[in-house]
C-alpha positions in Angstrom: 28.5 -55.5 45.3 28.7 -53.0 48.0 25.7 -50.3 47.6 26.3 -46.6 49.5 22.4 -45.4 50.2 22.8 -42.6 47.4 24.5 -46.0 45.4 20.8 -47.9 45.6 18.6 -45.2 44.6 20.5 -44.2 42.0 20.3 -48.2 41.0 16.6 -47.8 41.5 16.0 -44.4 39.7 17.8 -46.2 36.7 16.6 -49.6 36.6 13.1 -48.9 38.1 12.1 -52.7 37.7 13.0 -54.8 40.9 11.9 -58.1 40.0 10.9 -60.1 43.4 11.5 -64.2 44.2 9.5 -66.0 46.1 9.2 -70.0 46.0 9.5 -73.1 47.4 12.0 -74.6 45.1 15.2 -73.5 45.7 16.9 -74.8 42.5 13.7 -73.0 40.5 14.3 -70.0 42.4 17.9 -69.6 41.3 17.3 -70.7 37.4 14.8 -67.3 38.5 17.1 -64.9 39.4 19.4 -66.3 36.4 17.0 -66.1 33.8 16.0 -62.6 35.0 19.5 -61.4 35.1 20.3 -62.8 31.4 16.9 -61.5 30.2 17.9 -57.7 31.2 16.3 -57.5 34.9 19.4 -56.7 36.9 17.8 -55.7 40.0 16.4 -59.0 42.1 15.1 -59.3 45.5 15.1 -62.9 46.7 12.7 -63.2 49.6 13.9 -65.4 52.2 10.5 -67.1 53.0 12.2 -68.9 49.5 13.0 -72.6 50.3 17.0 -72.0 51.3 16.9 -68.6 50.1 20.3 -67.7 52.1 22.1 -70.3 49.8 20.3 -69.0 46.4 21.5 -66.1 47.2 24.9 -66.9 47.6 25.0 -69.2 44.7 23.3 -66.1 42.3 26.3 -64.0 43.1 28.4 -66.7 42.4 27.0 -67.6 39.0 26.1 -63.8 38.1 29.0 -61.9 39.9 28.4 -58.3 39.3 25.9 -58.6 36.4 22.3 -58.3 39.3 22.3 -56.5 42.0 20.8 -58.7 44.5 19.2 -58.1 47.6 17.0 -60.3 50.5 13.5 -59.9 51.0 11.1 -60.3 53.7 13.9 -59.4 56.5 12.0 -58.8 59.8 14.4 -59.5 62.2 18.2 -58.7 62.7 19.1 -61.9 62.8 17.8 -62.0 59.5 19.4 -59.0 58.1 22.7 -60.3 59.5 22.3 -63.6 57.4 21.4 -61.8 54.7 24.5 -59.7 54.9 26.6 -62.9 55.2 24.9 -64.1 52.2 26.2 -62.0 50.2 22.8 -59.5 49.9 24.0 -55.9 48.8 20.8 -54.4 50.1 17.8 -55.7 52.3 14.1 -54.9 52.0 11.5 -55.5 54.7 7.6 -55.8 55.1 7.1 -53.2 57.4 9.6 -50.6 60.0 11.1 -53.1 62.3 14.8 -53.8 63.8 15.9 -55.3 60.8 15.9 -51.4 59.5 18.4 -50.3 61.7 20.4 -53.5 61.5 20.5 -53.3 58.3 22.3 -49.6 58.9 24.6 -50.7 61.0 26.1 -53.6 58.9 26.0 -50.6 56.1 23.5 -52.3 53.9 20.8 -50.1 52.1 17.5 -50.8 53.1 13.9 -50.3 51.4 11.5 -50.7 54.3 7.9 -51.1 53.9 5.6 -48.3 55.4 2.0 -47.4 54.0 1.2 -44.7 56.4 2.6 -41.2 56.8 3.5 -42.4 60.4 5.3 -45.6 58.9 6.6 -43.3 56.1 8.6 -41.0 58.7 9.5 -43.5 61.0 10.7 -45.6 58.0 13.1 -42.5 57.5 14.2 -42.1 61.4 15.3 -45.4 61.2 17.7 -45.2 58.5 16.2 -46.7 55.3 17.3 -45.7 51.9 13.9 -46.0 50.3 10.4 -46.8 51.2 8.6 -49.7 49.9 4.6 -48.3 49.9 3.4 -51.9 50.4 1.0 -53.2 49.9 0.4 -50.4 47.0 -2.5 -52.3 45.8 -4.5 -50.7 49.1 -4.6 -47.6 47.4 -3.3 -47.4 44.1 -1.1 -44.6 42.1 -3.5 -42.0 43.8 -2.5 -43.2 47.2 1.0 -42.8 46.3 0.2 -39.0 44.6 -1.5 -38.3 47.5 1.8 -39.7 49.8 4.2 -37.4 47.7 2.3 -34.1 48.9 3.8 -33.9 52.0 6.8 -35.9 51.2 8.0 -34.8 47.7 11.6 -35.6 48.6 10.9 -39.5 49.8 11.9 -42.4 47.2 9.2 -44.5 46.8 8.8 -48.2 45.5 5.1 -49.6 45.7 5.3 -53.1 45.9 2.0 -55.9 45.8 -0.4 -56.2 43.5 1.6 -54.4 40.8 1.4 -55.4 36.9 2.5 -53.8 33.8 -0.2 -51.2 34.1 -0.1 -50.5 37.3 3.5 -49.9 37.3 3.2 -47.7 34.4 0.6 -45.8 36.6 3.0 -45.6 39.8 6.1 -44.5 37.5 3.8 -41.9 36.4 2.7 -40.7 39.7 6.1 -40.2 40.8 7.5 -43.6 41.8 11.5 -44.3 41.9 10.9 -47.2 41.4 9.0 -50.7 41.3 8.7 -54.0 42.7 7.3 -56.4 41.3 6.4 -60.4 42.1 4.2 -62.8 40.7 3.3 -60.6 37.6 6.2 -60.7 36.6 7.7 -63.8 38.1 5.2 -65.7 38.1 5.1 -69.6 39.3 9.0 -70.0 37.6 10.3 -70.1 41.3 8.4 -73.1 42.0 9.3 -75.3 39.3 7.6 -73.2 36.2 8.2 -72.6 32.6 11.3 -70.1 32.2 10.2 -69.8 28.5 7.3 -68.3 29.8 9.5 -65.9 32.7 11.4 -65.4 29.7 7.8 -64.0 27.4 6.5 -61.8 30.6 10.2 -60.5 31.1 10.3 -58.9 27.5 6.5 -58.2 28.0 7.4 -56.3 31.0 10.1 -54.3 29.7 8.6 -53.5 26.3 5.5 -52.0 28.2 7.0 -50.1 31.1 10.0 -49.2 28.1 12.8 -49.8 30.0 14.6 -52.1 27.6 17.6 -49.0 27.5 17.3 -48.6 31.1 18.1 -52.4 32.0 
């Protein structure tokens, strides 16, 4: 699925649950992204420090076709945004503002780059992303992010780390486009973990953030 930068945040503003992979199985990792897609979370980021995370990727489009929008995670270089494009990843996030940003422009792939700081915020922007990833949000909460909007009430933000139901409840509140979340949500299912239980924490999720219509 080919995403346009207006494309992902609209994708973001109406999904607003970006479920994230990380793990060192990769079989685990895609029965993951699968039982996320089929349990109404249709926006996936698979990190590629995920044991052959390139190949779950490519194997989730296969098996899901356009029913997820899946992206790669944890791109820091261009090299990685390039296999990541290869891959078949219709957008890229990264940690933090480095060359993966702008290669991740010029392949024409949407990017959420990670900033915490006004200066990260804006160069974040200079570079090209689509959306800024306030990681990691847990440093300063939903009041950090109300405090962020002030002077950049036009910037779509996604806090990522340490968020759980309630503390995404708290960011959508304060203003967030959206939000990404890992092991609350994903728990240990990418390393070899109950998906019954992924399945539980999924609804869970949805029912408390109420966005069982919106997925």
């Amino acid at each position: 699925m080919s995403l346009t930068i207006p494309d992902f945040r609209e994708v973001l503003a109406r999904r607003r649950l970006l479920a994230i992979v990380r793990g060192s199985d990769a079989n685990a990792a895609l029965r993951t992204v699968i039982t996320l897609a089929n349990e109404g979370v249709r926006l996936i980021e698979v990190s590629l420090v995920t044991t052959d995370a390139l190949q779950v990727i490519r194997d989730a489009r296969a098996e899901l076709g356009g029913a997820a929008v899946l992206g790669a995670g944890t791109v820091i270089s261009a090299g990685d945004a390039r296999a990541a494009a290869d891959a078949g990843a219709s957008y890229l996030v990264t940690p933090a503002v480095s060359e993966a940003v702008r290669a991740g422009r010029e392949l024409e792939l949407p990017v959420l780059a990670g900033a915490l700081t006004p200066t990260e915020v804006v160069a974040a922007l200079d570079a090209g992303a689509a959306a800024v990833k306030l990681f990691p949000a847990s440093f300063g909460g939903a009041g950090y992010l109300r405090a962020l909007r002030d002077p950049f009430p036009q910037v779509p933000f996604v806090p990522v780390g340490g968020v759980g139901a309630a503390e995404a409840r708290d960011y959508l509140a304060a203003g967030a486009l959206a939000v990404g979340v890992g092991s609350p949500l994903v728990g240990d299912a990418a390393r070899g973990g109950s998906l019954d239980e992924l399945a539980r924490r999924i609804a869970a999720f949805l029912t408390a953030l109420d966005l069982r219509e919106a997925q």
